[in-house]
DSSP file (Angstrom, degrees, kcal/mol; ACC not computed):
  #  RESIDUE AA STRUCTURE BP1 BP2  ACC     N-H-->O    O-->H-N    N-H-->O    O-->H-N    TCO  KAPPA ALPHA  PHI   PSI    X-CA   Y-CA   Z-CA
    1    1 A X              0   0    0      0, 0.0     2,-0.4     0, 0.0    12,-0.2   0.000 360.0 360.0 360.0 138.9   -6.5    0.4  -18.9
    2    2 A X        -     0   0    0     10,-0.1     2,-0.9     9,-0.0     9,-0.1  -0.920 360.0-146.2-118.9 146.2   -2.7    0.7  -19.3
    3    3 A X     >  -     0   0    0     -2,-0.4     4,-1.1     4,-0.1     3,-0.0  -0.923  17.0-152.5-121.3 110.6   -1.0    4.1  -19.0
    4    4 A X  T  4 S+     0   0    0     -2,-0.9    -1,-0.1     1,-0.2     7,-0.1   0.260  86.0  47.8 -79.1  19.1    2.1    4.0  -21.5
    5    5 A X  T  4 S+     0   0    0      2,-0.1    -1,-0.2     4,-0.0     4,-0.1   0.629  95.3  66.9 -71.7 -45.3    4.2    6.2  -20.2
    6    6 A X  T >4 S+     0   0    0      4,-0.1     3,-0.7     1,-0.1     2,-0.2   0.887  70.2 156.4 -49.0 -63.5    4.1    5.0  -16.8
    7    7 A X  G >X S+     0   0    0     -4,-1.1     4,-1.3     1,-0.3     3,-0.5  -0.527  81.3   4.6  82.5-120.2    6.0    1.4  -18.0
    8    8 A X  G 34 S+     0   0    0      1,-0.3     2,-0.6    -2,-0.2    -1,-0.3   0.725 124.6  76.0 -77.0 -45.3    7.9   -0.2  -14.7
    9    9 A X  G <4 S-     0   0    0     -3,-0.7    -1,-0.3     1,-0.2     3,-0.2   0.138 131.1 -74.3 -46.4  10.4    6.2    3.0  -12.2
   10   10 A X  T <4  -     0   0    0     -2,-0.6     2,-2.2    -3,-0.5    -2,-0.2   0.911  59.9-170.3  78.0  77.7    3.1    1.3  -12.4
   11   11 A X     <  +     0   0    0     -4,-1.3     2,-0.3    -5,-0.1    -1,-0.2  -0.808  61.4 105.9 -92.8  94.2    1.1    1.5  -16.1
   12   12 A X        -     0   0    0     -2,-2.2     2,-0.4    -3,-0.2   -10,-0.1  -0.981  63.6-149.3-164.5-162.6   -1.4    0.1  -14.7
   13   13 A X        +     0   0    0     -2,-0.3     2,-0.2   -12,-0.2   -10,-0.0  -0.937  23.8 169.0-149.9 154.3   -5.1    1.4  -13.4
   14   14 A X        -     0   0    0     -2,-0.4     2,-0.3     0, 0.0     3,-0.0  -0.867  29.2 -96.4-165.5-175.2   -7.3   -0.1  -10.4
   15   15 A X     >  -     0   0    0     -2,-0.2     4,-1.0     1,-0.1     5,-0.2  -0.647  26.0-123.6-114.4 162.0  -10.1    0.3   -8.3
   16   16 A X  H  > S+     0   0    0     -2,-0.3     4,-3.1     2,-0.2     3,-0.2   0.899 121.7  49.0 -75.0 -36.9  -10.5    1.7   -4.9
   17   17 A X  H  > S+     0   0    0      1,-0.2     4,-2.8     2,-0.2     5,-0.4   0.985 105.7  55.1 -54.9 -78.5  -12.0   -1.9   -4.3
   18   18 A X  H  > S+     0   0    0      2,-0.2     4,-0.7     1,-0.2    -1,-0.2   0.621 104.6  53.7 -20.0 -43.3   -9.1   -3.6   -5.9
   19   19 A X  H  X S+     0   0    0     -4,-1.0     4,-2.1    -3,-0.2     5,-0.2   0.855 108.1  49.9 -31.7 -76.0   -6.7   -1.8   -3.5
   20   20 A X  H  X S+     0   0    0     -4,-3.1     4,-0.9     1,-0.2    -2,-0.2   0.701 111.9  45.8 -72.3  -2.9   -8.5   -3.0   -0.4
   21   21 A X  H  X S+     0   0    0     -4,-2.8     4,-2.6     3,-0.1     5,-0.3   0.922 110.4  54.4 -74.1 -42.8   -8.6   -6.7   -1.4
   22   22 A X  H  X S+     0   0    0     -4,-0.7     4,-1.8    -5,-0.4    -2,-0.2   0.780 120.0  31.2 -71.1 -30.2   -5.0   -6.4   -2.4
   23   23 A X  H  X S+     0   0    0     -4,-2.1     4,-1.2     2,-0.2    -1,-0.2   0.951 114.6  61.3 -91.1 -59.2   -3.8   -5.0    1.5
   24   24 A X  H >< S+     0   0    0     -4,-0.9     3,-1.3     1,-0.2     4,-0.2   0.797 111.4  37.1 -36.6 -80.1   -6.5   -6.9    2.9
   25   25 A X  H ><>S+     0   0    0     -4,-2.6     5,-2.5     1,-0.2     3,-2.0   0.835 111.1  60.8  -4.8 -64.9   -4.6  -10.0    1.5
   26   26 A X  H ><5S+     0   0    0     -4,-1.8     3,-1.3    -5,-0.3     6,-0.5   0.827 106.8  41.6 -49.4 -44.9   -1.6   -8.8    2.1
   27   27 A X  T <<5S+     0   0    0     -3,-1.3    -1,-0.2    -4,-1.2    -2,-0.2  -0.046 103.2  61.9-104.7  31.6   -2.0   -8.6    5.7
   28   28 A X  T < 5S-     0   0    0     -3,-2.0    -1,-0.3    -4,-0.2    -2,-0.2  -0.272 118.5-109.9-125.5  36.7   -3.7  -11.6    6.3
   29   29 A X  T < 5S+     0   0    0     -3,-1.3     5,-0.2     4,-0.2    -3,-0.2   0.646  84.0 123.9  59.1  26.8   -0.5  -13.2    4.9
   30   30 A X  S   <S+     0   0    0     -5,-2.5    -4,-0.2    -6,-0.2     3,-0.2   0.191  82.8  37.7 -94.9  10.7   -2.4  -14.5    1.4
   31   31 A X  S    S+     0   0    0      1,-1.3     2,-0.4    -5,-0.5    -5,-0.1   0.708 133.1   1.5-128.7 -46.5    0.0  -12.8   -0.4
   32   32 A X  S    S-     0   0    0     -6,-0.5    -1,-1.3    -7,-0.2    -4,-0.1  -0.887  90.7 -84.5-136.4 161.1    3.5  -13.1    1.2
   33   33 A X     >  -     0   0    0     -2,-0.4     4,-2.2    -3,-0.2    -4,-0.2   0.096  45.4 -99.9 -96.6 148.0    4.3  -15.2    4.6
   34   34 A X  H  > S+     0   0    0      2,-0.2     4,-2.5    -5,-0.2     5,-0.2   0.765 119.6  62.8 -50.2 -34.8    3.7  -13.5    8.0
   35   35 A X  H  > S+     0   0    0      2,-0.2     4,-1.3     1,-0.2    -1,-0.2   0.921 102.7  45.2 -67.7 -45.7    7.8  -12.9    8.0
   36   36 A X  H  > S+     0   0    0      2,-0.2     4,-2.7     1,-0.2     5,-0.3   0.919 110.1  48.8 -71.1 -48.4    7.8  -10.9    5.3
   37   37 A X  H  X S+     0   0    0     -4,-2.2     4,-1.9     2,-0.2    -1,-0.2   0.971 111.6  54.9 -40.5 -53.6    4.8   -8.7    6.3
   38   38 A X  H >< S+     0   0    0     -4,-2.5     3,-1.0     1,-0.2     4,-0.3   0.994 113.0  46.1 -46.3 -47.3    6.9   -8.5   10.1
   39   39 A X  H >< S+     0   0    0     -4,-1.3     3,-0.9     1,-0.2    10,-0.7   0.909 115.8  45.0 -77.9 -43.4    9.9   -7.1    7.6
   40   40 A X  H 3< S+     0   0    0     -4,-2.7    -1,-0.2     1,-0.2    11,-0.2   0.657 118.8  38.4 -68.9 -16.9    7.7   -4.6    5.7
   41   41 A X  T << S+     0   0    0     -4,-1.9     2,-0.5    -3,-1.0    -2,-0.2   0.146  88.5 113.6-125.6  22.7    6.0   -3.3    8.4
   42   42 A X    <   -     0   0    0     -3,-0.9     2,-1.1    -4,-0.3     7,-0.5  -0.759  69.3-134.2 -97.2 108.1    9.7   -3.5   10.6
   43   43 A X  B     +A   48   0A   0     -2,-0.5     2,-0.5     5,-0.1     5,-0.2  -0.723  32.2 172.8 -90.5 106.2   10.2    0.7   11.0
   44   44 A X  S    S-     0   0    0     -2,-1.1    -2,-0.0     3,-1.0    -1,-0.0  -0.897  81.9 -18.3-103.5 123.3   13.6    2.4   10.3
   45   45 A X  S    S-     0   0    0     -2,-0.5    -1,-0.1     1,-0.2     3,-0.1   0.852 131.7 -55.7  71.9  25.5   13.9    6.0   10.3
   46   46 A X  S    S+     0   0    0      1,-0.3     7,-0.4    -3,-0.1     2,-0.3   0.851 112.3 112.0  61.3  36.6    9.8    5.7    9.8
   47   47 A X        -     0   0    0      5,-0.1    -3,-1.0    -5,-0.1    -1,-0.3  -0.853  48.4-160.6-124.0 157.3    9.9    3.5    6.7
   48   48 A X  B >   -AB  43  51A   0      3,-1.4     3,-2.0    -2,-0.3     2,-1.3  -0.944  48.3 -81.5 -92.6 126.5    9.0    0.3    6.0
   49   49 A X  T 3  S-     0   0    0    -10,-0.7     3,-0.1    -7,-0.5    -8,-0.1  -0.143 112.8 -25.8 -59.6  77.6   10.2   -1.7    3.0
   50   50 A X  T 3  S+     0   0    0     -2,-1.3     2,-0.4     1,-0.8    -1,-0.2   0.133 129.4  86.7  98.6  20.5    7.6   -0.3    0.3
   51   51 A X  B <   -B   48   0A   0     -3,-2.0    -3,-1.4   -11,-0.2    -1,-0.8  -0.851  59.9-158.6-126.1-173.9    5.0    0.7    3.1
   52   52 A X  E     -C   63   0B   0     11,-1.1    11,-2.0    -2,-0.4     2,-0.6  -0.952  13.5-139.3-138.1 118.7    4.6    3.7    5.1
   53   53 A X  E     +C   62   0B   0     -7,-0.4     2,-0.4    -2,-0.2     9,-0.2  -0.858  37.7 162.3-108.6 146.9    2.9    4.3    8.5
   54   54 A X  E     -C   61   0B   0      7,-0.9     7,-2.7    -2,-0.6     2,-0.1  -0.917  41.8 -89.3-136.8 151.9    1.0    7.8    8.4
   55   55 A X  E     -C   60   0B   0     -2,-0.4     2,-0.3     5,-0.3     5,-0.2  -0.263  20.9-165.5 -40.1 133.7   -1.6    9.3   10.4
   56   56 A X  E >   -C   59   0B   0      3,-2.8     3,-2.5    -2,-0.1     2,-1.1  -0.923  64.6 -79.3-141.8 110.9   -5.2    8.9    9.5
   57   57 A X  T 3  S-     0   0    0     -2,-0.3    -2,-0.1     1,-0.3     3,-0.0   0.100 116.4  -4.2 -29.4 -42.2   -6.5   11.8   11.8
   58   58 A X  T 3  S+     0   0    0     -2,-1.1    -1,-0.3    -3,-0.0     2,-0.2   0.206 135.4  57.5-135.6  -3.4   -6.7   10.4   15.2
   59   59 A X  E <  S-C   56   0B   0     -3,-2.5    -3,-2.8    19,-0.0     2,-0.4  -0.717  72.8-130.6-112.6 168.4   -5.6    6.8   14.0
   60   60 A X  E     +C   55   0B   0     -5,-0.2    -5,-0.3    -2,-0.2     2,-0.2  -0.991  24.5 166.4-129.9 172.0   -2.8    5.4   12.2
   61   61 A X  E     -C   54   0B   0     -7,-2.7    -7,-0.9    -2,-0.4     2,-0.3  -0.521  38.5 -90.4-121.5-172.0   -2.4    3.0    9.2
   62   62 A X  E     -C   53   0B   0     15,-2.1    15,-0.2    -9,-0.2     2,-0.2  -0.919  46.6-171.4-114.9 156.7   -0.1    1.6    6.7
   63   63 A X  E     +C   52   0B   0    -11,-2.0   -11,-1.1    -2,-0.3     2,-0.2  -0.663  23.1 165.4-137.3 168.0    0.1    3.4    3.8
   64   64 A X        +     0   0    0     -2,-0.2    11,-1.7   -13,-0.2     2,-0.3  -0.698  18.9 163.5 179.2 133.9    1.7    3.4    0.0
   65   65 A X        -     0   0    0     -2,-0.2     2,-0.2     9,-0.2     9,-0.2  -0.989  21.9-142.0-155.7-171.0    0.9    5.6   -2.9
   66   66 A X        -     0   0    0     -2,-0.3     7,-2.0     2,-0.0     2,-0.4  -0.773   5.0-164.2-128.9-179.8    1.9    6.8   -6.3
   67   67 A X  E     +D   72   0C   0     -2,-0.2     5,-0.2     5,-0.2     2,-0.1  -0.976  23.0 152.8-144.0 144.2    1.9   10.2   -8.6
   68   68 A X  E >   -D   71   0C   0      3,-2.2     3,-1.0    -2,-0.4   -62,-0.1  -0.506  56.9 -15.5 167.6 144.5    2.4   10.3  -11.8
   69   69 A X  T 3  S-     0   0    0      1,-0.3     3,-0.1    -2,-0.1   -63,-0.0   0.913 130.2 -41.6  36.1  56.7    1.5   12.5  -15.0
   70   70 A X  T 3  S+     0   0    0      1,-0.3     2,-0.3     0, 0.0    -1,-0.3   0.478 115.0 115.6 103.5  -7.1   -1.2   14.2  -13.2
   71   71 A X  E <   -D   68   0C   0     -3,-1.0    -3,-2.2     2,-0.0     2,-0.3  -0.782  43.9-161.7-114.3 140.4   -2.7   11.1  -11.2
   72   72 A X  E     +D   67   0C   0     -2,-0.3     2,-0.3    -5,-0.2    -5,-0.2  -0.947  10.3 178.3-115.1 122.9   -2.7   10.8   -7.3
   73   73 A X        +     0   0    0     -7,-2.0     2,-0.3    -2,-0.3    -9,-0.0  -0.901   9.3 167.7-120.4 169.2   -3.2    7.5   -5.3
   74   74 A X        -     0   0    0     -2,-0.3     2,-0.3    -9,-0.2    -9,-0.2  -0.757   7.6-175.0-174.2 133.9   -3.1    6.8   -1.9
   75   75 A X        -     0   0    0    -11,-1.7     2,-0.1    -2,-0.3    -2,-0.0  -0.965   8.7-173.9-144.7 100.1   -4.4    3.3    0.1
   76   76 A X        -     0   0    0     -2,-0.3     2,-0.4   -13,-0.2   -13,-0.2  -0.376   3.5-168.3 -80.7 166.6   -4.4    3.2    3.9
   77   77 A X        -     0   0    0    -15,-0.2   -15,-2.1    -2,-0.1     2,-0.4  -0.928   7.6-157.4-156.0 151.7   -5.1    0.0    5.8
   78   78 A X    >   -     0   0    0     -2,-0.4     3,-0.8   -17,-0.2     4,-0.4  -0.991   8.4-149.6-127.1 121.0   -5.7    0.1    9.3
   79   79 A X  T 3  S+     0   0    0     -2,-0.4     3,-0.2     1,-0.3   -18,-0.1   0.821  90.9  56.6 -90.7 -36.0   -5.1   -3.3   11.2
   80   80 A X  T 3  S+     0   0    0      1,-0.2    -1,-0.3     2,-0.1    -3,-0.0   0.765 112.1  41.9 -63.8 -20.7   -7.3   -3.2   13.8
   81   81 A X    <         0   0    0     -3,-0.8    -2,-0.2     0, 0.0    -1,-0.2   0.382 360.0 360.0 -93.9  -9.1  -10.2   -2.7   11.5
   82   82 A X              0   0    0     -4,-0.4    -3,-0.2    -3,-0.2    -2,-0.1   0.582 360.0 360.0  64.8 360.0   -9.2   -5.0    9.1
């Protein structure tokens, strides 16, 4: 499913599954190199470069999501749990 409005913001549509393959991957370095994960997940001012880390009630993750025309996402990963 493509959402045409969205264009370059992400027209695209996914699964809650889909998500956790894509961070799992990510942060078992299948996706980009162990350096670049160090550099994404390297905090200034509490950013990362296109992740987040946020509070997950008594835990924290890394985080990313989007909004748009009415739609909410949000994808945690927690590294210790894999």
């Amino acid at each position: 499913m493509l959402i045409s409005t969205a264009a370059a913001a992400g027209a695209i549509a996914s699964t809650a599954s889909d998500l956790a393959a894509f961070y799992a991957a990510l942060f078992q370095n299948k996706i980009i190199n162990a350096a670049s994960v160090k550099t994404m997940t390297t905090l200034e001012d509490n950013f990362g470069m296109g992740i987040f880390r946020a509070p997950f009630g008594n835990r924290w993750g890394w985080t990313h999501g989007g909004k748009i025309e009415g739609f909410n996402s949000m994808q945690g990963y927690f590294p210790d749990d894999s």
